[in-house]
Residue, then its C-alpha position, 0 to 999 in steps of 0.5 A: x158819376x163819370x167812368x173815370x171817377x167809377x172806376x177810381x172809386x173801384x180802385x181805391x176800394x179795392x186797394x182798402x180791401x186788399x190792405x184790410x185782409x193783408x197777411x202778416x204770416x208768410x208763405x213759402x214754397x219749393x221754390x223760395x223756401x231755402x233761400x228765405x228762411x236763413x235771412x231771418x234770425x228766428x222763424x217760426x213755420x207751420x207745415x199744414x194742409x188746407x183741408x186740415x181741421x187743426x190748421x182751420x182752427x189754428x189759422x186765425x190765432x196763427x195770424x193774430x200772433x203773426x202780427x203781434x209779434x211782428x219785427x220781433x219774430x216771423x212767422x210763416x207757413x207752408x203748404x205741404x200738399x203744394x210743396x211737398x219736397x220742403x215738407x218732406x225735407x223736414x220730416x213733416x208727417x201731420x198737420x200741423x206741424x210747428x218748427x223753429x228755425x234758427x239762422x237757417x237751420x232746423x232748431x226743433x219743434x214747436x211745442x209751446x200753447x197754440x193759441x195767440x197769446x201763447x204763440x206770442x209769450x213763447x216766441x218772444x221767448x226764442x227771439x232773446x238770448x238763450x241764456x241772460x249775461x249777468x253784470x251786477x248783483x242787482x240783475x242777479x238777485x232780480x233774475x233769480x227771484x223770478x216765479x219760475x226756476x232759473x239756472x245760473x252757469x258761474x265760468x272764470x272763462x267766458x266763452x270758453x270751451x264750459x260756457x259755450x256748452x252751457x250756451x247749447x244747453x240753454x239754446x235747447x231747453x230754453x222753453x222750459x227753463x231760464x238760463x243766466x251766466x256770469x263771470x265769477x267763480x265756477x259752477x252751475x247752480x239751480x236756484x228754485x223759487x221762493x214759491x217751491x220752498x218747503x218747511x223742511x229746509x235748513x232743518x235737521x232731516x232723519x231719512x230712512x232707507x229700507x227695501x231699497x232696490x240697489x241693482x235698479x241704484x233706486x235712491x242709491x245716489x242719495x245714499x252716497x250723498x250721506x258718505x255711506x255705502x250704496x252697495x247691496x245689502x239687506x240692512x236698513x240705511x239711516x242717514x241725517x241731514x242737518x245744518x247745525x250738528x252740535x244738538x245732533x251729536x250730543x243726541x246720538x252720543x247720549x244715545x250710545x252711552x246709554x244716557x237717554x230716557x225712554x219716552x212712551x207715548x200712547x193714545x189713553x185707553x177708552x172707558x170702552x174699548x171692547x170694539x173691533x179695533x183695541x187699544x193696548x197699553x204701553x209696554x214699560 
């Protein structure tokens, strides 16, 4: 093998290698890191420290997310005991610590899963819109009968001064709840899943209230919910809710004119009841 040949067989082998452990996590420094973090939408950027045990352990999942997430969000990362001023810039006290940033701008922590796959879930998450336009029932009955719960702004106005309130909430809580707008009527309703229904619901509902702590307002504002007063007071608070109140009325009106037999019902007395614990007879 001639020299020439060598040292191209040397090259192209170097050039494979240098493309097989190619980084799909970006680095920043001192130097470049305010000018490169505005030129992406979202980023992700981990402050970590090479002798640090969690950003050993954090680096390969951090690397596979990079690069399936890849033209869909970036990802990057800093070390704070080369760059220090960007570190302390943003507060970075422990390693590693994850933040998001938005346009340029600090958007918060990172405190989704720190494995690939949810590195991956959740930053897909932030790369889409904060809250979901709504523009026909389907898309509304699909979005809500989502597994998770979803939150719904309704704004006659949108973009107006409600909806872009709305719009910075669900920027903020967007990893832990899902957001939709539309442009008809005017609320925010919060619409739990099929999943989180209970055997209760839509039918009459008896709650009794006593021992209650009114100074702490402990359970005081579902008291007003019933149109009662929450104001202190020793006596017990009785509220009924109820979907349908012709039976409920009719119950409580027989109740007051005295109208309602008494109905006792008892465990039978044992043959033997001469144990620690005894069973007593009705009383008529």
């Amino acid at each position: 093998m001639t020299r020439s040949l060598l040292l191209r067989v040397l090259f192209l082998l170097g050039a494979a290698a240098s493309t097989a452990w190619a980084s799909d996590v970006l680095e920043f420094t001192d130097d470049d890191f305010e000018s490169s973090i505005p030129q992406y939408q979202v980023i992700l950027v981990e402050f970590f420290a090479p002798w640090c045990g969690h950003c050993k352990k954090l680096a390969p999942e951090f690397e596979t997310a990079a690069t399936k997430l890849k033209g869909t969000v970036a990802l990057a990362k800093v070390d704070c005991t080369a760059n220090s001023n960007t570190c302390n810039k943003y507060g970075v006290s422990g390693y590693p610590t994850l933040k998001i940033f938005r346009n340029g701008e600090e958007s918060g922590a990172y405190d989704g899963p720190r494995n690939a796959d949810g590195i991956v879930s959740t930053m897909k998450k932030q790369a889409g819109p904060a809250s979901v336009d709504l523009r026909s029932v389907e898309e509304f009955e699909k979005f809500i009968g989502d597994v998770d719960a979803s939150v719904v702004g309704f704004f006659r106005d949108l973009y107006g001064t409600a909806h872009s309130e709305f719009l910075k909430v669900a920027n903020t809580l967007r990893e832990k709840y899902r957001f939709a707008h539309t442009d008809e009527t005017e609320g925010i309703v919060l619409f739990r899943p099929p999943r989180l229904a209970n055997k209760f619901e839509g039918k009459d509902l008896l709650v009794a209230y006593y021992d209650v702590d009114y100074e702490k307002k402990s359970f005081s504002h579902e008291v007003t919910e019933f149109g009662l007063d929450a104001s202190a007071g020793d006596v017990p608070v009785v509220g009924i809710k109820t979907a349908k109140g012709e039976a409920l009325e009719r119950f409580l009106q027989d109740y007051f004119d005295g109208k309602l037999k008494r109905y006792l019902k008892s465990e039978p007395i044992p043959q033997n009841n001469d144990g620690p614990v005894k069973v007593k007879p009705p009383i008529q």
